[in-house]
C-alpha positions as CSV (number, residue, x, y, z in Angstrom):
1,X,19.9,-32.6,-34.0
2,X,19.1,-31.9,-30.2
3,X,15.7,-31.3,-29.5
4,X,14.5,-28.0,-27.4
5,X,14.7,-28.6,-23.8
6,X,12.9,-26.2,-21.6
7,X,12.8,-25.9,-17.8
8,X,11.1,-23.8,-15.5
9,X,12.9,-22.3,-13.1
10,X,11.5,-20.7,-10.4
11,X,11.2,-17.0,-9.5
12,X,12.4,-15.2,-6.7
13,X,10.0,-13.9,-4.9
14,X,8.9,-10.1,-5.3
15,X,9.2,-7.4,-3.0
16,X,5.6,-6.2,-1.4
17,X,4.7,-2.7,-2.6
18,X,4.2,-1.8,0.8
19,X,4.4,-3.1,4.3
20,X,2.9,-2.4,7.8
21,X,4.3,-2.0,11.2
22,X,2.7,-3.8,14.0
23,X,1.1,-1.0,15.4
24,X,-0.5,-0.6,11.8
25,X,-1.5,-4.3,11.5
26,X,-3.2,-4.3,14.9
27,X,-4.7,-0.8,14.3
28,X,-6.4,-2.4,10.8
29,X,-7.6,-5.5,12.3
30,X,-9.0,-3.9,15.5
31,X,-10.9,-1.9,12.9
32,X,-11.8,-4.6,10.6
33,X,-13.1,-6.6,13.4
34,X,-15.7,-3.9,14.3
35,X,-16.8,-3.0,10.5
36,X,-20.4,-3.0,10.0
37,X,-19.9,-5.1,7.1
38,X,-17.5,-7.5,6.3
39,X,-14.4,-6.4,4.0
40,X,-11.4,-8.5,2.2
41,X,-9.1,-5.8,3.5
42,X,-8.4,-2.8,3.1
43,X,-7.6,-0.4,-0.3
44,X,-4.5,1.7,-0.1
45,X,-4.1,4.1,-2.9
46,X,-3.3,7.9,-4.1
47,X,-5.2,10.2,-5.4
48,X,-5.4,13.8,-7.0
49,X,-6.1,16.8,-4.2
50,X,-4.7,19.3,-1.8
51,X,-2.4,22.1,-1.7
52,X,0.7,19.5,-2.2
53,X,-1.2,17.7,-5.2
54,X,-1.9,14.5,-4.1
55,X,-3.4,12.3,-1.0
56,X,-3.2,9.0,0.3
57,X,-6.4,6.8,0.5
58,X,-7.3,4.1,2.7
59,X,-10.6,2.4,2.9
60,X,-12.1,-0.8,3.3
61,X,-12.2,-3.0,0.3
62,X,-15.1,-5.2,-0.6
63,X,-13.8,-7.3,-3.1
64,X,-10.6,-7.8,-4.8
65,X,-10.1,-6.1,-8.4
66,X,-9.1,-8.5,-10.7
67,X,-6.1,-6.0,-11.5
68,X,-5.3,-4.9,-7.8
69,X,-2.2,-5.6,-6.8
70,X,-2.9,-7.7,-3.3
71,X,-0.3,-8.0,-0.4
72,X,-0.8,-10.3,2.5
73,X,1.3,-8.7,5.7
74,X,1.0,-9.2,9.0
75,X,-2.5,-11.2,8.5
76,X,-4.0,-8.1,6.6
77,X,-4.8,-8.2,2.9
78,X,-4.0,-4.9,1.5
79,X,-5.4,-3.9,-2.3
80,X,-3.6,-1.3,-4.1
81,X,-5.2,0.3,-7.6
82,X,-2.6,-0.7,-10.6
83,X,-2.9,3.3,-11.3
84,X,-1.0,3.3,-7.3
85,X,1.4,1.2,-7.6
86,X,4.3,3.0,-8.7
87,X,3.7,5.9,-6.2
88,X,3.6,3.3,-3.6
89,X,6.4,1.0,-4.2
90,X,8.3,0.5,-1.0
91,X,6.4,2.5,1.3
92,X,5.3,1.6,4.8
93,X,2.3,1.9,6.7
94,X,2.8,2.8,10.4
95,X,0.0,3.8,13.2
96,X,1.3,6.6,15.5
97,X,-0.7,7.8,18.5
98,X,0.4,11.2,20.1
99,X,-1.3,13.4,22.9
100,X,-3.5,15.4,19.9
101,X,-3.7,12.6,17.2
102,X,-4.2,9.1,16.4
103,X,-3.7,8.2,12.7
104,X,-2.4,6.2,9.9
105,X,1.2,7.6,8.2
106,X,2.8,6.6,5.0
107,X,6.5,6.1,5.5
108,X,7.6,6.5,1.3
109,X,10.5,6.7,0.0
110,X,9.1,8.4,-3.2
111,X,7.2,11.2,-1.7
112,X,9.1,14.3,-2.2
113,X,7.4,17.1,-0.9
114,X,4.2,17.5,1.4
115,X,1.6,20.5,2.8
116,X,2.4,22.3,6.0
117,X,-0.8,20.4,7.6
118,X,0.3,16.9,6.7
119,X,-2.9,15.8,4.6
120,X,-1.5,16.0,1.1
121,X,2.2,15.3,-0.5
122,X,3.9,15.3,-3.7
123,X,4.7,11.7,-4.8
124,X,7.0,10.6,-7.9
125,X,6.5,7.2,-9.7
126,X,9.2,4.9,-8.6
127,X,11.3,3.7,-11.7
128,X,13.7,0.8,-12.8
129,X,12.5,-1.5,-10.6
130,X,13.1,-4.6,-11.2
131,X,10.5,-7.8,-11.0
């Protein structure tokens, strides 16, 4: 009789949830630079509100969750809430400055509707994927 062998293979790595363009990555630590108080990034999440249903969040973070879901990209650490992750999967982050505006927009694939104004969108959990 043969005893058990085991090995550990290694894992591929995992797709980020979500990624930022350079313009977003510059625009983040530009603003993390000038913070009044230090932050470990920033929070990304989703949350319940406006006339589409839901709304994007972004704020600084102060501390790491021990359940966040942390991506390092670009030299920013982004924190997403475990409850965000699966409306978030995929999505990028990009900076966009026009002649009216300067602001933050989500790029994501699951988002499948959103409010004449912009500031709210309908978002579906992303499904099957695999780890």
């Amino acid at each position: 009789m043969t005893e058990l062998q085991t090995t550990t293979r290694q894992r591929r790595p995992r797709p980020k949830a979500v990624s930022l363009t350079d313009a977003a990555a510059e625009r983040v630590r530009e603003i993390m630079a000038k913070a009044d108080t230090p932050a470990v990034g920033i929070r990304v999440g989703v949350k319940n509100g406006g006339c589409a249903g839901q709304e994007y969040t972004f704020a600084y973070a102060d501390a790491i969750e021990p359940l966040d879901e942390v991506v390092e990209d670009k030299g920013v650490t982004i924190l997403i809430d475990p409850k965000a992750v699966l409306f978030l999967i995929g999505s990028e982050i990009d900076y966009e400055t026009t002649k009216l505006a300067s602001k933050f927009v989500f790029r994501n694939p699951n988002q499948t509707d959103a409010c004449g104004c912009g500031e709210s969108v309908t978002i579906v959990p992303a499904l099957g994927t695999a780890d």
